[in-house]
One Martini backbone bead per residue (centre of mass of N, CA, C, O) as a GRO file, in nm:
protein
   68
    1UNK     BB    1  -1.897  -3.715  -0.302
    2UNK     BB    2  -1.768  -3.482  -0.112
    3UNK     BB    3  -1.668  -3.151  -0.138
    4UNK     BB    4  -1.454  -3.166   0.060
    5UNK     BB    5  -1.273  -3.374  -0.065
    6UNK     BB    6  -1.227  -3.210  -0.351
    7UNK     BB    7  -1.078  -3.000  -0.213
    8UNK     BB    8  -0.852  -3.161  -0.088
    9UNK     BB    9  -0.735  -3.282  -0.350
   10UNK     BB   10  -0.652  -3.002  -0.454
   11UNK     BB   11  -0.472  -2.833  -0.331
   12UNK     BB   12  -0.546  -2.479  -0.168
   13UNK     BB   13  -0.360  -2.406   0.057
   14UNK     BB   14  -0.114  -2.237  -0.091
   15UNK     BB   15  -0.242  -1.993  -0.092
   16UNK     BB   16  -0.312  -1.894   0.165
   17UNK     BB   17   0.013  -1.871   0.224
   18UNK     BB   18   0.079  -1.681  -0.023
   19UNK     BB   19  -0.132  -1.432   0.112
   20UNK     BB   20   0.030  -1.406   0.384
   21UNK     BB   21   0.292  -1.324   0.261
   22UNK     BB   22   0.210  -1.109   0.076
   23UNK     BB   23   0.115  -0.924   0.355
   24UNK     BB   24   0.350  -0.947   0.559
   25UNK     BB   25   0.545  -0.752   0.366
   26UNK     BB   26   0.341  -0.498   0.282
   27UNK     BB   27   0.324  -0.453   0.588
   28UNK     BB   28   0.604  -0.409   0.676
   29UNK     BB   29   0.704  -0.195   0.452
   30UNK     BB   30   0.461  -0.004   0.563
   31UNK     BB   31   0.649   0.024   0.843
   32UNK     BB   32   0.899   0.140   0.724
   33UNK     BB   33   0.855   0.362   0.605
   34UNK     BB   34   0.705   0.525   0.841
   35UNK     BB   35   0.985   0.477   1.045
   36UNK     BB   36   1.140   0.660   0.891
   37UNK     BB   37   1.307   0.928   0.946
   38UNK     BB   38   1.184   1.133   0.677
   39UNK     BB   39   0.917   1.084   0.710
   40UNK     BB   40   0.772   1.313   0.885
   41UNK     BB   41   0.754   1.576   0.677
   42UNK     BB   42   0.534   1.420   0.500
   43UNK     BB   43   0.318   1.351   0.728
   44UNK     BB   44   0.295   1.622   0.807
   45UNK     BB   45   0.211   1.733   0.553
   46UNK     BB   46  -0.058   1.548   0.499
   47UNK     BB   47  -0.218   1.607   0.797
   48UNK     BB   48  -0.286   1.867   0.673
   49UNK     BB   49  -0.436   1.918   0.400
   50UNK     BB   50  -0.723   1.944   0.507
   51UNK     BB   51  -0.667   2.222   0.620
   52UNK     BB   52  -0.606   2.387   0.435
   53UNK     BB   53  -0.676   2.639   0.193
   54UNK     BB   54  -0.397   2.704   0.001
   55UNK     BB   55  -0.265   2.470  -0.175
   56UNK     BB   56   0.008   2.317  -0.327
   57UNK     BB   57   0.096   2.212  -0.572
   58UNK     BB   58   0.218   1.970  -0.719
   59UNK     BB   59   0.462   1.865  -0.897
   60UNK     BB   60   0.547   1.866  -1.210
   61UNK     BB   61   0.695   1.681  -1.450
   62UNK     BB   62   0.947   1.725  -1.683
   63UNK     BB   63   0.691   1.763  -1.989
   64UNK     BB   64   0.440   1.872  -1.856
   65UNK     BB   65   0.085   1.982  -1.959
   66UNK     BB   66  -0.022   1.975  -1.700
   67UNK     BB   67  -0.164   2.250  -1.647
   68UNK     BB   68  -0.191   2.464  -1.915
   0.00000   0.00000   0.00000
């Protein structure tokens, strides 16, 4: 028997089709978040930050110790 059968036998076909569709929801998602109105002063903001010379940090939630 050769390993050809045995996989063909496995029915491992089914991850394939679940990892294309998994990927097209993930791509689709990040396609809208990019696309909607409100986005664009975060991705202008974003776009300068390797540019800034002194940037702002980022805030930090209520009751973090963290940079104390």
């Amino acid at each position: 028997m050769k390993l050809s059968d045995i996989m063909g036998f496995a029915n491992l076909a089914i991850y394939a089709e679940v990892a294309m569709v998994l990927f097209l929801l993930v791509f689709v998602a990040i396609a809208v978040r990019l696309w909607l109105p409100g986005s664009q002063q975060d991705l202008q903001e974003a776009a300068r930050l390797p540019l800034d010379d002194d940037p702002t940090p980022a805030a930090t939630p209520r009751g973090s110790t963290h940079g104390r």
